[in-house]
N, C-alpha and C positions, 0 to 999 in steps of 0.2 A: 504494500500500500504506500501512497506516495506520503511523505513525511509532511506534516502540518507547519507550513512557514509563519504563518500568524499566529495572531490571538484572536479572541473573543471574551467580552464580558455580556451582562444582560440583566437588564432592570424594567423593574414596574410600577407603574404611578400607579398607589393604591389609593383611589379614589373614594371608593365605598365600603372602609372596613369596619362599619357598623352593619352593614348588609350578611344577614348570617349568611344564605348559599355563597356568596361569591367571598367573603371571608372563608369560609368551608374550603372550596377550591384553590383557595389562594396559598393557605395553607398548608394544605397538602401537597401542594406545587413546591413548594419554601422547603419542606422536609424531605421530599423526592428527591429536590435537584437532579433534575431532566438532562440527562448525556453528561452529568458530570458538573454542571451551571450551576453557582451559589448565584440566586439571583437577589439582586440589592432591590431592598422596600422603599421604594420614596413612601413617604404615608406622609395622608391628608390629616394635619391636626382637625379637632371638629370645629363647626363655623357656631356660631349663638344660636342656630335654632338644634343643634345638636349637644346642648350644655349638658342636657338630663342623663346621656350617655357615656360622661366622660368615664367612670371608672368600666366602663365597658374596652372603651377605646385604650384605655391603658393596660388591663389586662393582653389586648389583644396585641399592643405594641411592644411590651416584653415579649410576647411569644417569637416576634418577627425579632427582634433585637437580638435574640437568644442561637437565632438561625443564618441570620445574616448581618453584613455591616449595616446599619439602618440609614435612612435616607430620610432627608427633609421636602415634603411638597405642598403648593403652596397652591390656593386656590382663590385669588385675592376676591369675587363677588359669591364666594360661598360654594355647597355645593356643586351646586348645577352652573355654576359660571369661573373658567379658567381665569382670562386675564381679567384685569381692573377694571372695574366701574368708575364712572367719572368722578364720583364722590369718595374714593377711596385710595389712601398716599400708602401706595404701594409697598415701598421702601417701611414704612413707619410697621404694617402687617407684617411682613418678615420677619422684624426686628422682635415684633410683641410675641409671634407663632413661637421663635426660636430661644424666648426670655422662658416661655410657657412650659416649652419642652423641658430645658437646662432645670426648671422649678421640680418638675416630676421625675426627675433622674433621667432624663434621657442626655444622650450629647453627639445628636447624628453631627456626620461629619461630610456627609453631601449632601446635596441639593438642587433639585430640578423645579423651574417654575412652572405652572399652569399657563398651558397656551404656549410655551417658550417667549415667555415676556419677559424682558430683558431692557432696561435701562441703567445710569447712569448711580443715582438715589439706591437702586437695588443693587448695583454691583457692588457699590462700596460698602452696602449695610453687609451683604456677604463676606467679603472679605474682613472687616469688623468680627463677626463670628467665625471667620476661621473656618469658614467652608470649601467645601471642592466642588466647583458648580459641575451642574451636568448638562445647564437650559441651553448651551449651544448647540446649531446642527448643523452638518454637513450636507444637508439640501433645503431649500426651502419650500413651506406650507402651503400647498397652490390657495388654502382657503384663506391665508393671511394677506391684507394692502400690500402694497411694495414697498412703503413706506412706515408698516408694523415696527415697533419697537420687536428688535429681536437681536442674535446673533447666529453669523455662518462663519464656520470653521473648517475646513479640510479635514484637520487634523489636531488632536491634543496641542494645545499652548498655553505659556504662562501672558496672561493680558494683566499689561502695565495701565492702572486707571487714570484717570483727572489727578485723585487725591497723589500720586507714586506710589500707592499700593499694588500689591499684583496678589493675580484669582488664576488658578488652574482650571483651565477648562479640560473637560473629557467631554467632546461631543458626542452625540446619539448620532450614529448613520445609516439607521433602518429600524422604520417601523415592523412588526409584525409580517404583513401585507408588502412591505418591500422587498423584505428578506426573501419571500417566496418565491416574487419574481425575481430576482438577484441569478443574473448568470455570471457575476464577478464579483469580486469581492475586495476591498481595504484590505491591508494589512492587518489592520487592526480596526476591529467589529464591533459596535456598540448596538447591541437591538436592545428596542424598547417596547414595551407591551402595556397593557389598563388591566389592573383587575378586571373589570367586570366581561374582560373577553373570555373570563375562563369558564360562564357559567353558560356561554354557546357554546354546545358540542361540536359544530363543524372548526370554530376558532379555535377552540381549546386542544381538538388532534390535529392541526394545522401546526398550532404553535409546538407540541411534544416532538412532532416530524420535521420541523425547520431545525427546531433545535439540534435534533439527534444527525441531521445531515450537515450542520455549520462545524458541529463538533468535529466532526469527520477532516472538513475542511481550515478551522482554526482551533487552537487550543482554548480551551477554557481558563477564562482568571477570574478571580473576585475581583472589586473594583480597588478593594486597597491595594490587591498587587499589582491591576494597572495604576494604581497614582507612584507605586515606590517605582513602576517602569519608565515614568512618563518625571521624572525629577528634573531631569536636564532638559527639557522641551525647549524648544526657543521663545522668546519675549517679543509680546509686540504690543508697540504701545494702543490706544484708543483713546478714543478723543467723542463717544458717545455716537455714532451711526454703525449702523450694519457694516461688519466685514465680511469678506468671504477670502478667506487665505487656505 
């Protein structure tokens, strides 16, 4: 068999882990680790109309904690709405999500935004906590403006901000649904998936088979051993608009 030249990591914006079935599934996905895949948990802290369930959501957040490196995701209009609402300073939610967490023993150390929204106010709050963002991507969302707050990356870099701080980016460069059609591949693989894809049975042996045939093709890493691979990446400054390097 021909020898596996890449990597592979793979992660999932858990959106709905108050949702028994797709927490259920989610789960169990987490404990499997599919071809070999520790997949990293972005998890949604809960929004205010989810207050009544918090020790729900914490129990369920050690369990993922317990199973993988945990991840920070951030859904600035609640629920049902990724990116920011007009009334809401993006930057300042982070910052409160990330106090909230550190408060109940959590200390995730990545973080992927809702929508891949990405500004200036947000970057810096990130690096501020000492996070390993993941919001950039290597292609972009045919559904977002052209002018979306967002970022495009090729590849892993360290992005030098406004402030001279610098944020390690790891971008995503395949959804679910790209991976499949994918007749080539990066070097280095970052698929990303949704809870609640696990609780469709066509998505769900979709994603067990993409996996098991990527494996084939890239090696498997957790995210933290792609950040200790990705130390020396090169710097590029930003100055607040879309890149695509």
């Amino acid at each position: 068999m021909r020898l596996r030249s890449g990597t592979a990591v793979v992660s999932c914006h858990v959106e709905r882990p108050l949702d028994d079935a797709v927490w259920s599934a989610f789960e169990r996905l987490l404990r499997r680790r599919p071809a070999g895949f520790v997949v990293t948990p972005f998890m949604r802290p809960p929004d205010e109309n989810e207050a009544g369930d918090t020790e729900r959501w914490l129990e369920r957040a050690r369990v993922a904690a317990s199973l993988a490196p945990l991840g920070h995701h951030t859904h600035w209009g609640g629920a049902g709405r990724a990116r920011p609402p007009d009334d809401v300073d993006a930057a300042d939610k982070v910052r409160a999500e990330s106090e909230w967490l550190r408060s109940h023993g959590f200390a995730p150390r990545y973080f992927c935004g809702g929508g891949w929204y990405w500004d200036v106010p947000v970057a810096e709050t990130l690096a501020a906590c000492g996070y390993v963002d993941c919001t950039a991507t290597s292609f972009r969302q045919s559904y977002l403006p052209a002018n979306a707050a967002r970022l495009q990356l090729a590849a892993a870099a360290r992005i030098v901000l406004p402030s001279g701080a610098t944020l390690l980016e790891l971008p995503a460069t395949h959804s679910l649904g790209a991976l499949a059609r994918a007749t080539r591949l990066p070097q280095a693989v970052h698929v990303h998936f949704h809870d609640w894809e696990l609780v469709d049975r066509k998505r769900a042996a979709g994603l067990w088979l993409c996996l098991r045939l990527l494996a084939l093709r890239r090696r498997p890493l957790t995210i933290s051993e792609l950040e200790e691979r990705t130390a020396a990446v090169p710097e590029h400054a930003w100055d607040g608009g879309t890149i695509t390097r």
